[in-house]
C-alpha positions in Angstrom: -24.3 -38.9 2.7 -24.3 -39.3 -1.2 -24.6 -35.2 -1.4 -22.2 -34.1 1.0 -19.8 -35.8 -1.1 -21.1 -34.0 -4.2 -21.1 -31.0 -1.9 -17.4 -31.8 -1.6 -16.4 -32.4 -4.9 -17.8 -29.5 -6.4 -16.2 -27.1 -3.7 -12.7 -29.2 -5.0 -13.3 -27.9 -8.5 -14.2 -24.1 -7.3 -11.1 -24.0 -5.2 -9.1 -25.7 -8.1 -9.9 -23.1 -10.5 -9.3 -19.7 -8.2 -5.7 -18.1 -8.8 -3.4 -19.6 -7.1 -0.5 -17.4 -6.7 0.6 -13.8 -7.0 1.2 -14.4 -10.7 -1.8 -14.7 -11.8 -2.3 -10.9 -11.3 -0.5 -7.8 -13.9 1.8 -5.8 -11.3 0.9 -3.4 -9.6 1.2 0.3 -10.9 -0.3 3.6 -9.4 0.5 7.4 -8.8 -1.5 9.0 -5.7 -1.3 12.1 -3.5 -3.6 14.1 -1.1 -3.3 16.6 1.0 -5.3 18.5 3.9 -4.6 22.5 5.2 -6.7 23.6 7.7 -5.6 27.1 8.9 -8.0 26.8 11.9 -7.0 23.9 13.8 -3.4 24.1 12.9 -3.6 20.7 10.9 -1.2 20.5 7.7 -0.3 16.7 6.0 0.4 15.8 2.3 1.5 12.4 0.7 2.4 11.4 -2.9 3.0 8.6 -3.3 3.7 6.0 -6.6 4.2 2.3 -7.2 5.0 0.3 -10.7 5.3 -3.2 -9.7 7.9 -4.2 -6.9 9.0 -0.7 -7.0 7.4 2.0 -4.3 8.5 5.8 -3.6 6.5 8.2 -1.9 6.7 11.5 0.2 5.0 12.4 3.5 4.9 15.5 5.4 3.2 16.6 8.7 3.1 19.5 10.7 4.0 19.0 14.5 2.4 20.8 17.5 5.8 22.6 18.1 5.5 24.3 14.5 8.5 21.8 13.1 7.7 20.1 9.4 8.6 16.7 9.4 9.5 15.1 6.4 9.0 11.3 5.8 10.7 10.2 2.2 10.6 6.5 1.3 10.8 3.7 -1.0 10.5 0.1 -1.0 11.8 -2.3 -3.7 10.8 -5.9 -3.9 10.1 -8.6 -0.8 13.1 -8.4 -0.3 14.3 -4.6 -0.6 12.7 -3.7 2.9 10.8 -0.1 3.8 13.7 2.5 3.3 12.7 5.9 4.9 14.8 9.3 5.1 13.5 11.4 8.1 13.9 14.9 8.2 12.7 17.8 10.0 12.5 21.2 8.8 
């Protein structure tokens, strides 16, 4: 008996010193992009995307079967901002 509370207590003093909330970390910043062209199978996409801390824009475009470019810009700022997205086909 005597151990599982030691068990217990030093579990309580692990958990007691993780982070405990989301500002514990730095915020988040980061610039990406990829992209993939394949001639043969038709297949064309790109993304960029780029974040610095509650603030996210980015860019994605995919070629559909019918030969159209659709065109995906977006940004999201803060909880509370929401996913903004501006569709457009070219």
């Amino acid at each position: 008996m005597s151990y599982k509370l030691i068990l217990l207590a030093a579990l309580v003093v692990l958990a007691a010193g993780l982070p405990q909330g989301k500002d514990d970390y730095p915020p988040a910043k980061y610039d990406f992009n990829w992209e993939v062209e394949d001639p043969e199978s038709g297949n064309s996409y790109n993304q960029q995307e780029s974040r610095d801390g509650d603030y996210t824009q980015g860019r994605f475009e995919v070629l559909l079967p019918d030969g159209v470019r659709q065109v995906v810009v977006y940004s999201v700022e803060g909880e509370e901002g929401g996913f903004q997205a501006d569709v457009s086909y070219q």
